[in-house]
N, CA, C and O atoms as CSV, one atom per row, in Angstrom:
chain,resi,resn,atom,element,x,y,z
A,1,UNK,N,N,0.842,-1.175,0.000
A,1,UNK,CA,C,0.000,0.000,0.000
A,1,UNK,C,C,0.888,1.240,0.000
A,1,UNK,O,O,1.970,1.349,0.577
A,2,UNK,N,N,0.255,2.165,-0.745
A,2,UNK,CA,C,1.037,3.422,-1.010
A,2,UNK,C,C,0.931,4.332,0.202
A,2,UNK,O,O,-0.136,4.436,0.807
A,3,UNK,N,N,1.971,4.960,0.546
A,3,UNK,CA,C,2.127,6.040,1.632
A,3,UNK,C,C,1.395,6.988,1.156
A,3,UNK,O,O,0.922,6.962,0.019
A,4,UNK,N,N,1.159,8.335,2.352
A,4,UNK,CA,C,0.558,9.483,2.042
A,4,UNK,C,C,1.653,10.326,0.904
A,4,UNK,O,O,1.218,11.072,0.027
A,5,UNK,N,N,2.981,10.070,1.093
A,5,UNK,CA,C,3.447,10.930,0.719
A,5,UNK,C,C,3.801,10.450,-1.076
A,5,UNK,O,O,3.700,11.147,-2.086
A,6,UNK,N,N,4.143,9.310,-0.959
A,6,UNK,CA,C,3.832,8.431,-2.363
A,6,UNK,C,C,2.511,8.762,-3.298
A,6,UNK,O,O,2.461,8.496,-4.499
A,7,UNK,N,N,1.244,9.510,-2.399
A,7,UNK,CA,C,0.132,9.313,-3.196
A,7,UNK,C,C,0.103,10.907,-3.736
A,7,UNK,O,O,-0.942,11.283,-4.269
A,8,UNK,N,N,1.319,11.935,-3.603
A,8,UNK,CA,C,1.225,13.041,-3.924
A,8,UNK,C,C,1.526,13.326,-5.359
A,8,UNK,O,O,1.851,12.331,-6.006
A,9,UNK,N,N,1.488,14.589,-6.073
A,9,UNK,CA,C,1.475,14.253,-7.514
A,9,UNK,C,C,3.297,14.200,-7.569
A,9,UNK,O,O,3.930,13.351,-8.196
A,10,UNK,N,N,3.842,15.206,-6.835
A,10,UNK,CA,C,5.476,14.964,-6.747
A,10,UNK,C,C,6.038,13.778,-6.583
A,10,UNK,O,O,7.078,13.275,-7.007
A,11,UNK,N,N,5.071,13.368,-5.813
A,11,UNK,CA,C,5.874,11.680,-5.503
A,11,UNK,C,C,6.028,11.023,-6.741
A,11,UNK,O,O,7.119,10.778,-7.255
A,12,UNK,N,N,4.733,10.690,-7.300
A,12,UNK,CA,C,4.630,10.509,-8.590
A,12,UNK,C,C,5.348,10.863,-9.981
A,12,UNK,O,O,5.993,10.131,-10.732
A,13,UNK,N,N,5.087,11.960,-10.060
A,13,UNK,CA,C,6.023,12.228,-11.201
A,13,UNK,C,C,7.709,12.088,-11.055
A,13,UNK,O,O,8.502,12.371,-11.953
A,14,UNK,N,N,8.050,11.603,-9.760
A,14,UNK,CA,C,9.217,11.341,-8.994
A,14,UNK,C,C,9.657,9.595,-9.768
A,14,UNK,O,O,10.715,9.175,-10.236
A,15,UNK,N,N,8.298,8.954,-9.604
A,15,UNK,CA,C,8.724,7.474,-9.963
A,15,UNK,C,C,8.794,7.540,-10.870
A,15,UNK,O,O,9.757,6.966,-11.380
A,16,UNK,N,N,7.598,8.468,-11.985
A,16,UNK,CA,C,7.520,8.387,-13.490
A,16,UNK,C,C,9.194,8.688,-13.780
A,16,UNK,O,O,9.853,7.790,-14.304
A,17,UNK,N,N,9.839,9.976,-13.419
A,17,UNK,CA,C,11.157,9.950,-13.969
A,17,UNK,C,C,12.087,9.113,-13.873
A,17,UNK,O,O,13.112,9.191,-14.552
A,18,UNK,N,N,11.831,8.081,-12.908
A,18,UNK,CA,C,13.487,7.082,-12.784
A,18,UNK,C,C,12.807,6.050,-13.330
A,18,UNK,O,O,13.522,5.085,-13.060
A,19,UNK,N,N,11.378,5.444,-14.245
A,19,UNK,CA,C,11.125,4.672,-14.777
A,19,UNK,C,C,11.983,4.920,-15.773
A,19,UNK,O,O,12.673,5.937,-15.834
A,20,UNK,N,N,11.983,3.763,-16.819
A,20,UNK,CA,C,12.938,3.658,-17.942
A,20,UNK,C,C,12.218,4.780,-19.030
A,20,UNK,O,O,11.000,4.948,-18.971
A,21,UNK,N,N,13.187,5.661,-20.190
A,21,UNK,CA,C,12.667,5.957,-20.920
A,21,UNK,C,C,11.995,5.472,-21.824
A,21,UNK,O,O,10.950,5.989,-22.217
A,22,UNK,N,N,12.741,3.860,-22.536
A,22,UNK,CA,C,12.180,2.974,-22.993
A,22,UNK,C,C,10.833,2.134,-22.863
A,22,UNK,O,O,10.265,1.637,-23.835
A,23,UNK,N,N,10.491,2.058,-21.846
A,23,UNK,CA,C,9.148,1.933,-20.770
A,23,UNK,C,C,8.575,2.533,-21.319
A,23,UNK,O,O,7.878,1.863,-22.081
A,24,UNK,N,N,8.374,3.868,-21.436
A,24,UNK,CA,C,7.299,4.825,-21.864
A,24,UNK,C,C,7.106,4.861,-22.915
A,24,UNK,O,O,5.990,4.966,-23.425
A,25,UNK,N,N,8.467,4.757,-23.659
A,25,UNK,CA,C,7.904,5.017,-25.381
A,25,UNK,C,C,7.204,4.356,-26.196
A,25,UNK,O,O,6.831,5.019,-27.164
A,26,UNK,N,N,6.831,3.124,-26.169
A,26,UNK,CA,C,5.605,2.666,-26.833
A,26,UNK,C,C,4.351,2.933,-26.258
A,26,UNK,O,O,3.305,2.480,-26.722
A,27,UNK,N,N,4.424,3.724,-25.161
A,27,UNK,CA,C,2.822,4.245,-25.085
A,27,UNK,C,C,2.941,5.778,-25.378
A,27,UNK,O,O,2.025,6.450,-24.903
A,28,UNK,N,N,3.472,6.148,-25.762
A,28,UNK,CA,C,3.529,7.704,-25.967
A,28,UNK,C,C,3.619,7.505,-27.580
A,28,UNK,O,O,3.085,8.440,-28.175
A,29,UNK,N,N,4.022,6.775,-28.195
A,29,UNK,CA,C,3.714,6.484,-29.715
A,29,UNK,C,C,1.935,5.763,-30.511
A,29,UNK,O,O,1.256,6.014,-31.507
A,30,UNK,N,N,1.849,4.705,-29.205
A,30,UNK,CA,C,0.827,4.628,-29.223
A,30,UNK,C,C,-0.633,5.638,-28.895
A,30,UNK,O,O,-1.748,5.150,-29.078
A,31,UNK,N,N,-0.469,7.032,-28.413
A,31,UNK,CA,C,-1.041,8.043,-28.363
A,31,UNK,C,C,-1.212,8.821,-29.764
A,31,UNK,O,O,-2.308,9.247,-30.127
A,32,UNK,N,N,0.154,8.991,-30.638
A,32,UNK,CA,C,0.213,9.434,-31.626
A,32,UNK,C,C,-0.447,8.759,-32.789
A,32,UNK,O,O,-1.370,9.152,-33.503
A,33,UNK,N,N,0.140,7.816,-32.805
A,33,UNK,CA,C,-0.237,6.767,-33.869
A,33,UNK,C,C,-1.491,7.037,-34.868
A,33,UNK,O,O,-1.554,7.080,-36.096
A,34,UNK,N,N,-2.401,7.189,-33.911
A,34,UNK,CA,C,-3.951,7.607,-34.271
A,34,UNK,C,C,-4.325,8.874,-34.539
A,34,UNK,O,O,-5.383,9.108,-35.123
A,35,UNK,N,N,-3.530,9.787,-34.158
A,35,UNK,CA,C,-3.900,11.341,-35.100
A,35,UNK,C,C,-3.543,11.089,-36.281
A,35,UNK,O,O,-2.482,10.586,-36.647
A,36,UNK,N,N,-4.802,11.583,-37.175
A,36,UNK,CA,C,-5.092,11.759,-38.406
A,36,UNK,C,C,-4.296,12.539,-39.544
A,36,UNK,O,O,-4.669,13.706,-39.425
A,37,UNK,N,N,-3.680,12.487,-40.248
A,37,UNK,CA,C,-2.649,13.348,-41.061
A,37,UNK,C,C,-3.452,14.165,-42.606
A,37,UNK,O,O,-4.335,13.597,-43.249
A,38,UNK,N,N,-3.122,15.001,-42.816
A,38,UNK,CA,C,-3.571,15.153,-44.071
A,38,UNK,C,C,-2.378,14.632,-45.199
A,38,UNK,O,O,-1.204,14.919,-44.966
A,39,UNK,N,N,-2.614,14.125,-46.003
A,39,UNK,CA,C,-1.738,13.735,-47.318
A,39,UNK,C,C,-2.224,14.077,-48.796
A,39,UNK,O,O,-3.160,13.690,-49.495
A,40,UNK,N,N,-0.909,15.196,-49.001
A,40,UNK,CA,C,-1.278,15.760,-50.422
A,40,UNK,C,C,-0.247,15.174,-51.436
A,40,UNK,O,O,0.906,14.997,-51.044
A,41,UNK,N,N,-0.628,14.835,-52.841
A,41,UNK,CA,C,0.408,14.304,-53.595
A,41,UNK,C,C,-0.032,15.536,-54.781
A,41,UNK,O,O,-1.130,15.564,-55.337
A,42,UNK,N,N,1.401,16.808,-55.088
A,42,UNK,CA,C,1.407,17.734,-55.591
A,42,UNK,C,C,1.978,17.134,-57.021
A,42,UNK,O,O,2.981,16.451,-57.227
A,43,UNK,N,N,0.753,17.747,-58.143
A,43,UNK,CA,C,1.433,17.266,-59.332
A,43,UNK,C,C,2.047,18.514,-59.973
A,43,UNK,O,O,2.918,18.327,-60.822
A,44,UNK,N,N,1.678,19.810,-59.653
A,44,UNK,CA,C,2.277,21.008,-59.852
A,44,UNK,C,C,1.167,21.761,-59.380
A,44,UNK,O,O,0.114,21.461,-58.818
A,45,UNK,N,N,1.750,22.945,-59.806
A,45,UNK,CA,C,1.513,24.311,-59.342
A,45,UNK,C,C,0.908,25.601,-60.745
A,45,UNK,O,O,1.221,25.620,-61.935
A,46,UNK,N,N,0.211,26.299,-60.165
A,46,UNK,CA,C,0.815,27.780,-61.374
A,46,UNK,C,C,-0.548,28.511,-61.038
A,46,UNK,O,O,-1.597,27.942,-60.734
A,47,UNK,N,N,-0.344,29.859,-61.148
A,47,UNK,CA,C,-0.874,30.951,-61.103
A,47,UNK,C,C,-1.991,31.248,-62.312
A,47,UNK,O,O,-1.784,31.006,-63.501
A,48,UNK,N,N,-3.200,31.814,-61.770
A,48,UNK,CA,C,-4.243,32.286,-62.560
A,48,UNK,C,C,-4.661,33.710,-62.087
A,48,UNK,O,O,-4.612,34.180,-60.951
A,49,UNK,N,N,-5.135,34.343,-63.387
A,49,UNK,CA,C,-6.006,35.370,-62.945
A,49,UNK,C,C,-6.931,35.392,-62.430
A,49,UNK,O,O,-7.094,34.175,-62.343
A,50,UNK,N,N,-7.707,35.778,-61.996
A,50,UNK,CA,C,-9.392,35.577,-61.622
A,50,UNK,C,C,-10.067,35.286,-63.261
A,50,UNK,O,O,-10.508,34.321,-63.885
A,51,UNK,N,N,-9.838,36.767,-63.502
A,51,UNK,CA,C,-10.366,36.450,-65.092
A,51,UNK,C,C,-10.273,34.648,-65.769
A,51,UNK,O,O,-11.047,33.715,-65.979
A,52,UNK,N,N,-9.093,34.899,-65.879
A,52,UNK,CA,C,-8.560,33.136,-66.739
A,52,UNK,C,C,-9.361,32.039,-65.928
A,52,UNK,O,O,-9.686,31.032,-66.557
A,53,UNK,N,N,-9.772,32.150,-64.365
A,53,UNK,CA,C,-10.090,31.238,-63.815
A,53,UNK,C,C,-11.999,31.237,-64.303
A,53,UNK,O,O,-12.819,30.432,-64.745
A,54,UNK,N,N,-11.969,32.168,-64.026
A,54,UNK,CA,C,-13.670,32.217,-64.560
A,54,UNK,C,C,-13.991,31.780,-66.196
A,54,UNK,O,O,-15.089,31.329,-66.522
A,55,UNK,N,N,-12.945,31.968,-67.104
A,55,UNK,CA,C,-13.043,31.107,-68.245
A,55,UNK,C,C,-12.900,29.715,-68.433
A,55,UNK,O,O,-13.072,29.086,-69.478
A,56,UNK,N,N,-12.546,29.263,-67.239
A,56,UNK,CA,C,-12.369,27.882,-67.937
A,56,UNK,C,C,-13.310,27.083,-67.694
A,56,UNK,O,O,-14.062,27.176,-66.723
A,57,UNK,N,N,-13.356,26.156,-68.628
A,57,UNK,CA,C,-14.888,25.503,-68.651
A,57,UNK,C,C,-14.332,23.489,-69.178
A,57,UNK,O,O,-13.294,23.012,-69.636
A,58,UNK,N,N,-15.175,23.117,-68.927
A,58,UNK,CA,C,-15.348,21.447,-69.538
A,58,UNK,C,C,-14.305,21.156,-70.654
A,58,UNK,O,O,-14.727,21.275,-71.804
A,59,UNK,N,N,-12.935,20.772,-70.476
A,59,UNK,CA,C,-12.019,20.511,-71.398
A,59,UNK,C,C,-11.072,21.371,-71.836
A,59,UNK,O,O,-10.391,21.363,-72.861
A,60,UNK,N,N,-11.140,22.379,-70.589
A,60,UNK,CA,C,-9.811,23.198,-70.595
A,60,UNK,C,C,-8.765,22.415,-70.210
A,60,UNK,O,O,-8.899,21.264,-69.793
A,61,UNK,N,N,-7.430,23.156,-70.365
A,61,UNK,CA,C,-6.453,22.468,-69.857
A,61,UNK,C,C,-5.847,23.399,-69.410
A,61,UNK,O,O,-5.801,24.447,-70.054
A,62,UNK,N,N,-5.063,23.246,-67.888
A,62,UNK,CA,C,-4.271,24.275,-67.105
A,62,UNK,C,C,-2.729,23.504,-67.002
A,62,UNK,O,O,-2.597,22.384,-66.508
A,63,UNK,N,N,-1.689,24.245,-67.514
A,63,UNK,CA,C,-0.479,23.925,-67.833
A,63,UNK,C,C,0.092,24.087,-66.472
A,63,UNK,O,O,0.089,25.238,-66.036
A,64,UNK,N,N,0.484,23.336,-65.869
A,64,UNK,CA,C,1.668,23.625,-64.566
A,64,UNK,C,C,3.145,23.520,-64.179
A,64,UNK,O,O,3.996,23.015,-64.912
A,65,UNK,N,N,3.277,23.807,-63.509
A,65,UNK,CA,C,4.849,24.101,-63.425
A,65,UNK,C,C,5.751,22.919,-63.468
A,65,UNK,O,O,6.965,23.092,-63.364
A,66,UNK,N,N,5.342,21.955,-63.585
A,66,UNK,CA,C,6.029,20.804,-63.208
A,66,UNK,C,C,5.987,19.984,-64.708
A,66,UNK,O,O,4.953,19.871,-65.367
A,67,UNK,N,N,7.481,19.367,-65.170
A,67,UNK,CA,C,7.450,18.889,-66.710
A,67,UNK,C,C,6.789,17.440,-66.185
A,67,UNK,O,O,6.446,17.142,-65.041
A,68,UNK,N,N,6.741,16.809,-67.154
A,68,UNK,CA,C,6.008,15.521,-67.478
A,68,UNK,C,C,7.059,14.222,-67.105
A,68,UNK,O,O,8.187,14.138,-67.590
A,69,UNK,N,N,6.505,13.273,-66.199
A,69,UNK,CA,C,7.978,12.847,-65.792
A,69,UNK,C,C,8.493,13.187,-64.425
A,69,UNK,O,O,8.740,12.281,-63.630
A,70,UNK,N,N,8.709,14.752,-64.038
A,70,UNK,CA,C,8.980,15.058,-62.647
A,70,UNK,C,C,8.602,14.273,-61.696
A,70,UNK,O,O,7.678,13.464,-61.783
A,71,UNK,N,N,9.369,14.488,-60.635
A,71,UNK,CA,C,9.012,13.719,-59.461
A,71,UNK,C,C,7.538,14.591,-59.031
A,71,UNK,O,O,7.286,15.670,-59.568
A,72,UNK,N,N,6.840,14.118,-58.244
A,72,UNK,CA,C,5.565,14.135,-57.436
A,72,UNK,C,C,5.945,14.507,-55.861
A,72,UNK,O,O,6.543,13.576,-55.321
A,73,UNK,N,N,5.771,15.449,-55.160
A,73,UNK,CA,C,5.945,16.002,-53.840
A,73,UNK,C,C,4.764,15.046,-52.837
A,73,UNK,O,O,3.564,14.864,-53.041
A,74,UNK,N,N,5.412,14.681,-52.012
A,74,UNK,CA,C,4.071,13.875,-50.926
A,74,UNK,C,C,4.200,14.679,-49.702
A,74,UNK,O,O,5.270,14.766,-49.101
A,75,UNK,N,N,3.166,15.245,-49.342
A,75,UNK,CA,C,3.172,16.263,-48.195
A,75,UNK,C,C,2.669,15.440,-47.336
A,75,UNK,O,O,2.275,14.330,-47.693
A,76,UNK,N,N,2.596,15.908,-45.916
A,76,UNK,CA,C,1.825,15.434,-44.577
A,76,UNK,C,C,1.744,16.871,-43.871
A,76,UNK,O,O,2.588,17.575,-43.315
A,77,UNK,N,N,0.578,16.990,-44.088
A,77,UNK,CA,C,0.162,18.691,-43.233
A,77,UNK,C,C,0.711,19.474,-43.624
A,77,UNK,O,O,1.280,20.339,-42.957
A,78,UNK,N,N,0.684,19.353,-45.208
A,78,UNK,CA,C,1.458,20.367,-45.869
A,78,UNK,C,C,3.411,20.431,-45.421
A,78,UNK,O,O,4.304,21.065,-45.983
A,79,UNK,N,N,3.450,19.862,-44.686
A,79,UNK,CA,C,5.207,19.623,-44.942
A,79,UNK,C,C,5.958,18.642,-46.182
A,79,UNK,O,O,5.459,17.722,-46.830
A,80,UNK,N,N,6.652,18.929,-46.208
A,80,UNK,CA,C,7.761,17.562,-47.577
A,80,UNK,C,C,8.018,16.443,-47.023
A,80,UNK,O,O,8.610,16.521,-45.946
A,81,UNK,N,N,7.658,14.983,-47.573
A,81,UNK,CA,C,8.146,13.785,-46.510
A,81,UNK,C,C,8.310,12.708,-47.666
A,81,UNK,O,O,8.364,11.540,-47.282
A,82,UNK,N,N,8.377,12.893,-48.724
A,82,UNK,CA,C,8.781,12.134,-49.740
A,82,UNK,C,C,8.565,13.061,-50.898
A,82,UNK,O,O,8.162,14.224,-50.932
A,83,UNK,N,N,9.066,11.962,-52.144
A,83,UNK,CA,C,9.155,12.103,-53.437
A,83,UNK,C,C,8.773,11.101,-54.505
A,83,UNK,O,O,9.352,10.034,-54.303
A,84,UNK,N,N,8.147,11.088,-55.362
A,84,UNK,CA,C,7.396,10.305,-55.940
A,84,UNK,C,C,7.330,10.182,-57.632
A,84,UNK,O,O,7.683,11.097,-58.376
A,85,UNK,N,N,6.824,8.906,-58.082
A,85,UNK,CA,C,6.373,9.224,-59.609
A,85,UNK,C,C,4.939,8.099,-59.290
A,85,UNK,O,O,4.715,7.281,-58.398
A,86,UNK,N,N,4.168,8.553,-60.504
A,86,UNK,CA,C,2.972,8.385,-60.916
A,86,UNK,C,C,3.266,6.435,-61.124
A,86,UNK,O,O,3.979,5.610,-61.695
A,87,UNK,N,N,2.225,6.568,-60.274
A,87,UNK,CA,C,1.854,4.297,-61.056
A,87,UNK,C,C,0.333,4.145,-61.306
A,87,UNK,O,O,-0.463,4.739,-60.579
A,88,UNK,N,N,0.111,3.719,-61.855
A,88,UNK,CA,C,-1.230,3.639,-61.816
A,88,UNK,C,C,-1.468,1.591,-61.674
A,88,UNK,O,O,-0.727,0.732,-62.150
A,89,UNK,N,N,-2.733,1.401,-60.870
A,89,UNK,CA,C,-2.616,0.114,-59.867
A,89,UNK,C,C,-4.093,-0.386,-60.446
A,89,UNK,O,O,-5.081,0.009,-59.827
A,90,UNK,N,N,-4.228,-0.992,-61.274
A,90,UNK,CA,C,-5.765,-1.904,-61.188
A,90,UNK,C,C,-6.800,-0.502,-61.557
A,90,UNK,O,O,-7.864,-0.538,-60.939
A,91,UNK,N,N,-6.637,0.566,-62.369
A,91,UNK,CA,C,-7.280,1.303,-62.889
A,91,UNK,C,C,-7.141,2.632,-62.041
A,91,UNK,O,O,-7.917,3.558,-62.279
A,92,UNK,N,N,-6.189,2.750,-61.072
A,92,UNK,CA,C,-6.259,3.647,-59.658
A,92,UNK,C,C,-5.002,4.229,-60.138
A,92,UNK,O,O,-4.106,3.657,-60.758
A,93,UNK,N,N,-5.075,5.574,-59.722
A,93,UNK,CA,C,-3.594,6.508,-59.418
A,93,UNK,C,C,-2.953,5.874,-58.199
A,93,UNK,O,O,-3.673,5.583,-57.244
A,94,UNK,N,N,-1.631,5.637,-58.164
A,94,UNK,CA,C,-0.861,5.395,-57.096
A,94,UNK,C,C,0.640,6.315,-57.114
A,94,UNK,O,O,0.958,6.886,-58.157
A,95,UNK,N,N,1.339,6.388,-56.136
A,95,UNK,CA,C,2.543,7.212,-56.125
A,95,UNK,C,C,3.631,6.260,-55.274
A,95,UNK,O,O,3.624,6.089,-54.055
A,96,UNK,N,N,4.756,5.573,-56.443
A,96,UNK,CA,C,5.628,4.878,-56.007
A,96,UNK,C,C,6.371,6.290,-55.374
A,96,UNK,O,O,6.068,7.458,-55.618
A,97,UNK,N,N,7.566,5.710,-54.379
A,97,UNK,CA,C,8.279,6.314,-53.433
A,97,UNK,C,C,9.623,6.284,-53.845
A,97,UNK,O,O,10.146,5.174,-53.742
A,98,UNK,N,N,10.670,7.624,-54.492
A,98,UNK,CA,C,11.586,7.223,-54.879
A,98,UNK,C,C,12.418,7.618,-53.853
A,98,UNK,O,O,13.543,7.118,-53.851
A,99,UNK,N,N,12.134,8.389,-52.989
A,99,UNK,CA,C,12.873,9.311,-52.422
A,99,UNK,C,C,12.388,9.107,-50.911
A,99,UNK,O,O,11.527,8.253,-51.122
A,100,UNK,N,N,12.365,9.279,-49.770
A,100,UNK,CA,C,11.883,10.020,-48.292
A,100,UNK,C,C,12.653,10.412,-47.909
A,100,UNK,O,O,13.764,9.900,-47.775
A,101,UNK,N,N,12.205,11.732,-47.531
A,101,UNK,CA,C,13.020,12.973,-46.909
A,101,UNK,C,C,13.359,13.023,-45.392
A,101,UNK,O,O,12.569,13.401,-44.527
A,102,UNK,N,N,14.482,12.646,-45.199
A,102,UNK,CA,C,15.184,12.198,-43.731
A,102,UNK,C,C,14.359,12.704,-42.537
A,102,UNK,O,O,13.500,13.560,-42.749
A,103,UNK,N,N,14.628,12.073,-40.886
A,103,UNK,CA,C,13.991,12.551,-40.165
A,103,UNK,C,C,14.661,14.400,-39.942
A,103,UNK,O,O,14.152,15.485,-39.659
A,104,UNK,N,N,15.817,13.972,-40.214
A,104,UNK,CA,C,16.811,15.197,-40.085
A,104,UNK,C,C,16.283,16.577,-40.476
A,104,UNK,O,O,16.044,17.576,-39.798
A,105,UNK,N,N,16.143,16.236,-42.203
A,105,UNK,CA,C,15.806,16.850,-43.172
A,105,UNK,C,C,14.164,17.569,-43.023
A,105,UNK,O,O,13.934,18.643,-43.578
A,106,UNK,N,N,13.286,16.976,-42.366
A,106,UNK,CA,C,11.922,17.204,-41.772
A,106,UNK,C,C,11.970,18.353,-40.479
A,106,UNK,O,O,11.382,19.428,-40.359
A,107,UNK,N,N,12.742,17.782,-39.752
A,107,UNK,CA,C,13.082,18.670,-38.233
A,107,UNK,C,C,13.888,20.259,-39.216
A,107,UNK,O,O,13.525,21.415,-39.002
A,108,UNK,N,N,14.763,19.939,-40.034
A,108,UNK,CA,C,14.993,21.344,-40.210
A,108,UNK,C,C,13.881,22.012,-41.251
A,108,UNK,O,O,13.845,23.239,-41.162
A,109,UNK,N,N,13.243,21.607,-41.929
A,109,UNK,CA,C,12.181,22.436,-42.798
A,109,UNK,C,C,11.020,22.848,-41.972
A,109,UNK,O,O,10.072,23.482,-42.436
A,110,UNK,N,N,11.119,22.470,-40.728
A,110,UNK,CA,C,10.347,23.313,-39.581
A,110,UNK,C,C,10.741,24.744,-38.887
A,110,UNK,O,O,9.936,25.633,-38.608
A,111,UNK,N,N,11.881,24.765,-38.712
A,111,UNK,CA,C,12.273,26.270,-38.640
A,111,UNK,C,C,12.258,27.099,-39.420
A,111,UNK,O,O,12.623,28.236,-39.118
């Protein structure tokens, strides 16, 4: 049975720290795990007028910045976390992975 002074939140967060770090980390991943990400696969980019945008209609075509061939950007919440080209799978768009952009490389495109 736990002492009075054991049942305080100091006491506590006292044991939590000399538990192992290892200990904790599969439940602190397991917290994450389950938030939801957004994932964008960018085939390009490019600028319109308002005007130009209000013209286009059923079988326009909008030219973008990116040549034919280029790699494919794979975002997660709008950050960079790979690189890609076009596959197409059983009638479906898919995006093979040529590239992923280091954990390194992620931590600094945050500052």
């Amino acid at each position: 049975m736990a002492t009075p002074a054991e049942r305080t939140p100091d006491a506590r967060a006292a044991a939590r720290s000399q538990a192992s770090p290892t200990a904790a980390a599969p439940a602190n991943m397991d917290f994450i795990l389950d938030v939801p990400l957004e994932v964008t696969v960018e085939l390009g980019r490019t600028k319109l007028l308002v005007n130009e945008l209000l013209k286009l209609g059923q079988g326009s075509v909008i030219e973008l910045s990116k040549l034919a061939g280029e790699t494919l950007e794979i975002l997660a919440n709008q950050k960079l976390v790979a690189r890609g080209e076009v596959v197409v799978i059983n009638e479906k768009y898919g995006v093979r992975l040529t590239e992923v952009v280091s954990p390194m490389e992620r931590v600094e495109r945050l500052r």
